[in-house]
KOLDOSE-548407 format. One record per residue (C-alpha): chain; x, y, z; residue number from 1. Coordinates in steps of 0.001 Angstrom, whole numbers, plus 524288, in hexadecimal, padded with zeros to 5 digits. Example, Ala and Ser with C-alpha at 12.3 -4.5 7.8 and 13.67 -1.06 7.14 Angstrom:
REM KOLDOSE-548407
<A; <8300C; 7EE6C; 81E78>; 1>
<A; <83566; 7FBDC; 81BE4>; 2>
***
This chain:
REM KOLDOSE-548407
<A; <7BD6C; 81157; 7961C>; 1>
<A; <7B70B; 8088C; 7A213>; 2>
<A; <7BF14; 80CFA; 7B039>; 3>
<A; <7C624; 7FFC0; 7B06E>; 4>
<A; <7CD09; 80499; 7BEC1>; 5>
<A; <7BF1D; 80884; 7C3D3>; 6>
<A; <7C43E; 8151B; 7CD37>; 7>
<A; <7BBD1; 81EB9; 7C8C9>; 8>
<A; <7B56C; 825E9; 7D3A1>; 9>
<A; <7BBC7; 81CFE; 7DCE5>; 10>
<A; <7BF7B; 820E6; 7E974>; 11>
<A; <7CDF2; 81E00; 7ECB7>; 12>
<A; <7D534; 81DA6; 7F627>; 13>
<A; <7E3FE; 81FAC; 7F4A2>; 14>
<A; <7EE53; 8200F; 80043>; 15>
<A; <7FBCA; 826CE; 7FE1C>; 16>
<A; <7F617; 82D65; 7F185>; 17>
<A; <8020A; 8396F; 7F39A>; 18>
<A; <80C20; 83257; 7EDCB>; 19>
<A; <81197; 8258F; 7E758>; 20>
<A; <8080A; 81A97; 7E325>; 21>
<A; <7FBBC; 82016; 7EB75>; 22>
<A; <7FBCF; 82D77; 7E2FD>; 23>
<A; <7FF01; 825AC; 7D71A>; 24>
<A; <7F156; 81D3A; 7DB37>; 25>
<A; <7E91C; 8293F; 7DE3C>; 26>
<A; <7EE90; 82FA6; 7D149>; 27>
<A; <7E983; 8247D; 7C8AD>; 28>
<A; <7DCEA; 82172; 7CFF3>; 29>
<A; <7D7A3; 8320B; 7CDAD>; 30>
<A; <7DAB4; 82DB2; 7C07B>; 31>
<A; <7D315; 82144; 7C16C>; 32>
<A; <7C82C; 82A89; 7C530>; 33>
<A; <7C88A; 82750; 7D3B6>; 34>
<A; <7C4A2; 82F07; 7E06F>; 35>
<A; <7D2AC; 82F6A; 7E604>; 36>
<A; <7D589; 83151; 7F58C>; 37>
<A; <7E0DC; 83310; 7F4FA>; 38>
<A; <7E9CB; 82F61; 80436>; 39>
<A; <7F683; 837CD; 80620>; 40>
<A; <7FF6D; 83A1F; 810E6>; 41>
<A; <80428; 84619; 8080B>; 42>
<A; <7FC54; 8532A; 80B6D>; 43>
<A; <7F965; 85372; 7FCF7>; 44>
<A; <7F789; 849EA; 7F069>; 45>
<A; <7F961; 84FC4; 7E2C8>; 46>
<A; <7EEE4; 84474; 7DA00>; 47>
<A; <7E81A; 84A60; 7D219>; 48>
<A; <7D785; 84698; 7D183>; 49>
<A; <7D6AE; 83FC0; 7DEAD>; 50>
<A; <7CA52; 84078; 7E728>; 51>
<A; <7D188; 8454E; 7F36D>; 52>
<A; <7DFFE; 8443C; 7FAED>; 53>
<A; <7DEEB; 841D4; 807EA>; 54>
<A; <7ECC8; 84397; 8109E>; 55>
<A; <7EF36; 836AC; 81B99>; 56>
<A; <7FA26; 831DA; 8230A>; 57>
<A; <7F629; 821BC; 82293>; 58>
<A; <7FF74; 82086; 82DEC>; 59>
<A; <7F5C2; 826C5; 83622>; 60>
<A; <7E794; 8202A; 83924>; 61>
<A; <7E137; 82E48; 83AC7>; 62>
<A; <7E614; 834FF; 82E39>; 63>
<A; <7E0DF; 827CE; 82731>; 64>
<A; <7D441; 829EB; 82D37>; 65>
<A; <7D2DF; 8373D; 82928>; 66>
<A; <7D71F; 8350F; 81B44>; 67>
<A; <7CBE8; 82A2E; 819A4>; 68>
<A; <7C23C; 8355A; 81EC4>; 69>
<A; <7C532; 83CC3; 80FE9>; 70>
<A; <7C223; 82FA4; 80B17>; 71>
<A; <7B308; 82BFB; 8040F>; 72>
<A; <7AD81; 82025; 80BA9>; 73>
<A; <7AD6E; 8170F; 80123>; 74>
<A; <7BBD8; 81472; 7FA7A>; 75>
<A; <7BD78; 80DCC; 7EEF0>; 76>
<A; <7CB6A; 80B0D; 7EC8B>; 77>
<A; <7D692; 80913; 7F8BB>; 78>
<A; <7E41D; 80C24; 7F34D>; 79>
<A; <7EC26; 80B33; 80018>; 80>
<A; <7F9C9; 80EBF; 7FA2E>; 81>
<A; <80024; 81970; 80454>; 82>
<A; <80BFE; 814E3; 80A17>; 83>
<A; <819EE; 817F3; 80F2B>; 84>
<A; <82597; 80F70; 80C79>; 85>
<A; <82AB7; 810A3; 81B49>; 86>
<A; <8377B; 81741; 81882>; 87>
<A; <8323B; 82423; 81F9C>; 88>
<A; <82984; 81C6D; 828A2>; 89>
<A; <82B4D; 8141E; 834CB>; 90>
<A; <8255E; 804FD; 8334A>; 91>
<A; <819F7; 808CD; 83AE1>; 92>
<A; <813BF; 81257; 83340>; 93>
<A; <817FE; 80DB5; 827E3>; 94>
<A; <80FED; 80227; 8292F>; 95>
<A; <805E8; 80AC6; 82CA6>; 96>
<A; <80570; 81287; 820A2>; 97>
<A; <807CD; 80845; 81732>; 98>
<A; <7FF26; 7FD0D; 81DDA>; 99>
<A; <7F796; 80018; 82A02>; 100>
<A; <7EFB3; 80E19; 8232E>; 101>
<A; <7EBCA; 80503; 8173D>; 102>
<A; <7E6A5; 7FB32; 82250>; 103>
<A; <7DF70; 80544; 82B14>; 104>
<A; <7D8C9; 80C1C; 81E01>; 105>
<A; <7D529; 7FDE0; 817DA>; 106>
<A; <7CF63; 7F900; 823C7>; 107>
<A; <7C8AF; 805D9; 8295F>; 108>
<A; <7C467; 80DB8; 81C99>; 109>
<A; <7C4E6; 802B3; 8109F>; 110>
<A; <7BD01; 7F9D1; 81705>; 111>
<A; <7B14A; 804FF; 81A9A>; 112>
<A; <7B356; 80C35; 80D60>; 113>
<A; <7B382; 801E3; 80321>; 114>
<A; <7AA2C; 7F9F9; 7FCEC>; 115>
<A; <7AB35; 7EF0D; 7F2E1>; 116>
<A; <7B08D; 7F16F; 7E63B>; 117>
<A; <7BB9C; 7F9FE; 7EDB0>; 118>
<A; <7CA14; 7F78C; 7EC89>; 119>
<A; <7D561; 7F975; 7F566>; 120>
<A; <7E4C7; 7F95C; 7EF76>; 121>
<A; <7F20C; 7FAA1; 7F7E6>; 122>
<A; <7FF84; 7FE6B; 7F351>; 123>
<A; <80743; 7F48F; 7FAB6>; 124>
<A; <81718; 7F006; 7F98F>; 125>
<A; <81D38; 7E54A; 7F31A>; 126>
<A; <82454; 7E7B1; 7FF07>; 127>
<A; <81774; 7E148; 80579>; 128>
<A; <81A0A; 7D443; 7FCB3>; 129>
<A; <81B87; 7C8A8; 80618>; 130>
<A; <80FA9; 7CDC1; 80DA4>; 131>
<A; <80AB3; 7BF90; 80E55>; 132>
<A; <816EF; 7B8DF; 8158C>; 133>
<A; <81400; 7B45B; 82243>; 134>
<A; <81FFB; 7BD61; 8293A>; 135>
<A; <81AFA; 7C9F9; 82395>; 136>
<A; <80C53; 7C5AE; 82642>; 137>
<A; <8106C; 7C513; 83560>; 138>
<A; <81701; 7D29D; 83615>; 139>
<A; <809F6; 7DA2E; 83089>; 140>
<A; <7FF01; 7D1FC; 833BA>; 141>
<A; <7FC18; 7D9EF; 84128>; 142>
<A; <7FAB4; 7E515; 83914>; 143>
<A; <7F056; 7DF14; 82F3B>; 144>
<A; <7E85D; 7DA0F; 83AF5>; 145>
<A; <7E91D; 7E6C3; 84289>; 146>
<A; <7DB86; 7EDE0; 84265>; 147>
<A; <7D9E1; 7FBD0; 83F50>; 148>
<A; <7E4E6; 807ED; 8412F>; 149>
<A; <7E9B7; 80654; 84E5B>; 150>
<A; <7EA1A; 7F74F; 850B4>; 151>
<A; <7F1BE; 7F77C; 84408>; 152>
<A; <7FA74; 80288; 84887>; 153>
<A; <7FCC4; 7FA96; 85646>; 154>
<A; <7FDCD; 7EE05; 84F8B>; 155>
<A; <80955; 7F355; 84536>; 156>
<A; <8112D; 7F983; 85210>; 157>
<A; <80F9A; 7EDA9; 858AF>; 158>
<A; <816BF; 7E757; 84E65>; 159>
<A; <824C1; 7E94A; 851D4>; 160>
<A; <82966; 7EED5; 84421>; 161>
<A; <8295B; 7FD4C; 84802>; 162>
<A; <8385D; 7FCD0; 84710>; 163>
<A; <83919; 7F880; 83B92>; 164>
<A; <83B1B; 80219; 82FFB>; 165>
<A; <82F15; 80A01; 8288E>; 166>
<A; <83234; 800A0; 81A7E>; 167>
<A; <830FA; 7F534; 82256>; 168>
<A; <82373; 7FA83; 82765>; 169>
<A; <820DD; 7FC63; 817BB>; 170>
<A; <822FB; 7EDA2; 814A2>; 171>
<A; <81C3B; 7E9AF; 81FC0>; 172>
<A; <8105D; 7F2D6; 81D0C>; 173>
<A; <810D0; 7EDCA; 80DF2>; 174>
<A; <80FFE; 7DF73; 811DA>; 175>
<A; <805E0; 7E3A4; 81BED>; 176>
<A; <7FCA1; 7E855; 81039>; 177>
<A; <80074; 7DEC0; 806C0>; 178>
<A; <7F8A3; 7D447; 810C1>; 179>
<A; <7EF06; 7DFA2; 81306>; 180>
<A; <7EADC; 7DE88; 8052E>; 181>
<A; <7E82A; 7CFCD; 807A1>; 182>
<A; <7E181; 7D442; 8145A>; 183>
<A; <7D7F4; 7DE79; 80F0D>; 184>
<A; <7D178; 7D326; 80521>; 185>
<A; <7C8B0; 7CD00; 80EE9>; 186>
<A; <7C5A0; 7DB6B; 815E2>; 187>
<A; <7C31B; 7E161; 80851>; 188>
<A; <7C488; 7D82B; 7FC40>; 189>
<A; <7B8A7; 7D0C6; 8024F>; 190>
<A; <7B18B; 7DDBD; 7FFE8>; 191>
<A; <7B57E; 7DE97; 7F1CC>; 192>
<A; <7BF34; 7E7F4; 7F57A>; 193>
<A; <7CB67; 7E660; 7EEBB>; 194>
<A; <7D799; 7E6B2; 7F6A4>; 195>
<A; <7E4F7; 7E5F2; 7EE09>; 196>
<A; <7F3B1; 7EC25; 7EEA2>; 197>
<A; <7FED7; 7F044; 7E640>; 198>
<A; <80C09; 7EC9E; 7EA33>; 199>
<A; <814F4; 7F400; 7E30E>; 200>
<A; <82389; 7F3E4; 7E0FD>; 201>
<A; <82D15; 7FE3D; 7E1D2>; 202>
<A; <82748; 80B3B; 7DD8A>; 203>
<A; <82C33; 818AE; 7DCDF>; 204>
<A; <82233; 8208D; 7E68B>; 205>
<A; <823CA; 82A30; 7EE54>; 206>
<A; <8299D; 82272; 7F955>; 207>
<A; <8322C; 81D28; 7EFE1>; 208>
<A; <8401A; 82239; 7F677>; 209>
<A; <83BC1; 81D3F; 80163>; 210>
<A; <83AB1; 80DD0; 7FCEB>; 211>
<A; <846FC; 81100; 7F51C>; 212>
<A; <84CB3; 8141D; 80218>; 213>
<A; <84942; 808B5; 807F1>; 214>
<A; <84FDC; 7FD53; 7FEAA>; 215>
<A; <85CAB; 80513; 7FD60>; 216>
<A; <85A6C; 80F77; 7F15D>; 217>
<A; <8530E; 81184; 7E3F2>; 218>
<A; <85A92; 8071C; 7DE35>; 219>
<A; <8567C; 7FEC8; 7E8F6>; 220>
<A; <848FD; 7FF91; 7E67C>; 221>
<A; <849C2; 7FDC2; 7D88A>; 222>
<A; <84DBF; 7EDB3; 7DC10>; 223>
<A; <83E72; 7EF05; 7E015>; 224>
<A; <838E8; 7F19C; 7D16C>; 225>
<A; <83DC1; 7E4AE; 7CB6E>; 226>
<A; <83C6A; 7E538; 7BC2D>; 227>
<A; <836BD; 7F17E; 7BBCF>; 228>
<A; <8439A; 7F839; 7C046>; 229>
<A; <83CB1; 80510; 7C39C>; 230>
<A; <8334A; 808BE; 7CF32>; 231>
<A; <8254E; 80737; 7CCCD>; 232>
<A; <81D76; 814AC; 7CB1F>; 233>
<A; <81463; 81880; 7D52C>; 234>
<A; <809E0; 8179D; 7CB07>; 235>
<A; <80E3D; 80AB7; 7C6B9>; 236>
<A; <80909; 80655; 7D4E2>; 237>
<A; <7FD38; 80EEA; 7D4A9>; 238>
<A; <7F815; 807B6; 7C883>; 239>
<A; <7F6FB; 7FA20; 7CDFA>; 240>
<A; <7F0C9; 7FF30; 7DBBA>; 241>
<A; <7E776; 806A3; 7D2C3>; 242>
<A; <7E485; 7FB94; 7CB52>; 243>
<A; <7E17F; 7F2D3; 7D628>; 244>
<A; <7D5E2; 7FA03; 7DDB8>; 245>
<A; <7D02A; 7FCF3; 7D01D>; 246>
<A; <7C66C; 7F486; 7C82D>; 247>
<A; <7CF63; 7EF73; 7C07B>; 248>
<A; <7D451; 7E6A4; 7CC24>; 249>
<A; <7C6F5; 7E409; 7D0D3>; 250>
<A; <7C88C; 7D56E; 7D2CF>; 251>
<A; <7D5BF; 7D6CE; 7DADF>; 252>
<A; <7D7A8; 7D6D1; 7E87C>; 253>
<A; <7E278; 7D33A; 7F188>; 254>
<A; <7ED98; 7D66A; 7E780>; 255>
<A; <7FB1F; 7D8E1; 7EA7D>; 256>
<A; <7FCA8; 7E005; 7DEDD>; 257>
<A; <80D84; 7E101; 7DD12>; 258>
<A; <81134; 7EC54; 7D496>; 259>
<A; <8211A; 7E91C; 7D527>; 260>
<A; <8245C; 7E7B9; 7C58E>; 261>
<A; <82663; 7DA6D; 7C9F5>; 262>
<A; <82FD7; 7DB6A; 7D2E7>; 263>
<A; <829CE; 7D325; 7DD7D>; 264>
<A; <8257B; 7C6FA; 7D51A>; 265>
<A; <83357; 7C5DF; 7CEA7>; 266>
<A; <8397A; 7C580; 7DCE9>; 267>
<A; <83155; 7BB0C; 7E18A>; 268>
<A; <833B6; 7B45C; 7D610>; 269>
<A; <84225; 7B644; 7D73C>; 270>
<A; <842EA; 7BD73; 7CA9E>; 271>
<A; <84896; 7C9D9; 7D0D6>; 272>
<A; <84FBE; 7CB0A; 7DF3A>; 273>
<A; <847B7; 7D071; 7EB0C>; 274>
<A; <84B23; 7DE12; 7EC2B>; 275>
<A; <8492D; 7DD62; 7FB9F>; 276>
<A; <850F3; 7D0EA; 7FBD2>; 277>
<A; <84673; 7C81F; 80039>; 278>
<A; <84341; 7D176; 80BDE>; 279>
<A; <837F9; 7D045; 812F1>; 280>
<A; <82F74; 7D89A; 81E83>; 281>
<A; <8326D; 7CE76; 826FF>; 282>
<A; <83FEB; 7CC6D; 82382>; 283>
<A; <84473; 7DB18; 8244E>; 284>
<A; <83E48; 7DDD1; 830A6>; 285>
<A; <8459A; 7D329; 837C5>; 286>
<A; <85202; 7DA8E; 83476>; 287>
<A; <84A6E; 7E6C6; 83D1E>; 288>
<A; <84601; 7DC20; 846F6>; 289>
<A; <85487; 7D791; 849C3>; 290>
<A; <85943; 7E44B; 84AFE>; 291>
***
């Protein structure tokens, strides 16, 4: 049967592989026949076939560094899918875990240790939809123009939204990356590099409590599967990210890939109420602002 997906004996790269959608990614690429690195902030990852764990806090510039030293010099595939959903974190580092780490390894490792024919694929937020409005633009732009760790690091503090709560830092981080994906095209698409992301909807990971937490309770969050009326497996997310740095999707780039059972189309369209109301980044941090 011809390798349709085309990982075997790739080298990939997968961040927050200990739990949740990453594992569920590194689990079905060593199955796919890939050379899995797989990126933990556990001390230990239970996958069975991968090429190598390797333990890093992405909140921290040095422990990123050292990870990419375990790391072969020429990469393959980019899943960038670690994350925290802010509940445990302040806004700061929250939107250095979730967006600044995937911005330091794209623009100081991906661009020395891929060549064309390479793909890179993000697990972002439908929390990160109305990433192209002009008032969200304006809160994260400083960040996408900030070069390297530290001017990135200095540019986020200088932003005034350290008092605001760690699941604000989330959305902003998600629409952050949801404009990165547009913004990596012309660094790495114009190298026949493929850069793409999954947004998906409400999913029952390991942080799962903690997003439950946020909108009020379990039946709360269920308002956030639409039609489907049940969470979305980890796995269920995992496929589509998967799918996207693999042959298969060879002719796509630049996709905002939403894996919500529908729940965001029929909103927009009216068919089914907002679940946050018609809330907004910009909106909910003016309540902060005023306070």
């Amino acid at each position: 049967m011809k390798d349709y997906f085309g990982y075997k004996d790739k080298i990939c790269v997968v961040t927050g592989a200990t739990s949740g959608m990453g594992k569920a990614t590194a689990e079905m690429l060593s199955k796919l026949g890939a050379k899995v690195y797989a990126i933990g902030r556990n001390n230990k990852v239970e996958i069975e076939g991968i090429e190598k764990f390797i333990q890093a806090d992405l909140n921290i510039k040095d422990s990123i560094d050292k990870a990419f030293t375990h790391i072969p010099d020429s990469i393959d595939s980019f899943f960038g899918i670690a994350g925290v959903s802010g509940m445990k974190n302040d806004f700061n580092s929250t939107v250095t875990i979730d967006f600044i780490a995937n911005k330091y390894i794209c623009e100081n490792y991906l661009t020395k240790r891929m060549k064309e024919g390479s793909s890179i694929a993000f697990i972002t937020s439908t929390g990160g939809i109305g990433w192209e409005k002009d008032g969200n633009k304006k809160e994260y732009m400083p960040l996408i123009k900030a070069k390297a760790w530290k001017e990135s690091v200095t540019a986020l503090e200088g932003m005034e939204l350290n008092a605001l709560p760690g699941p604000l830092g989330y959305a902003f981080a998600k629409l952050a990356m949801n404009y990165y994906v547009a913004y990596l095209q012309e660094i790495f698409a114009s190298k026949h590099i493929r850069v793409n992301a999954v947004l998906p909807g409400a999913t029952d990971t390991g942080i799962k409590n903690e997003f439950s937490k946020a909108v009020g309770g379990d039946e709360n969050l269920l308002k956030f599967t639409g039609f489907a009326g049940r969470l979305a497996e980890s796995s269920e997310m995992a496929e589509p990210v998967v799918f996207l740095n693999s042959n298969m999707a060879r002719y796509v780039s630049g996709e905002l890939l939403i894996v919500d059972y529908g729940t965001s189309i029929c909103t927009q369209a009216g068919i089914q109420n907002d679940p946050m109301g018609g809330a907004t980044f910009d909106k909910i941090k003016l309540k902060f602002v005023r306070k």
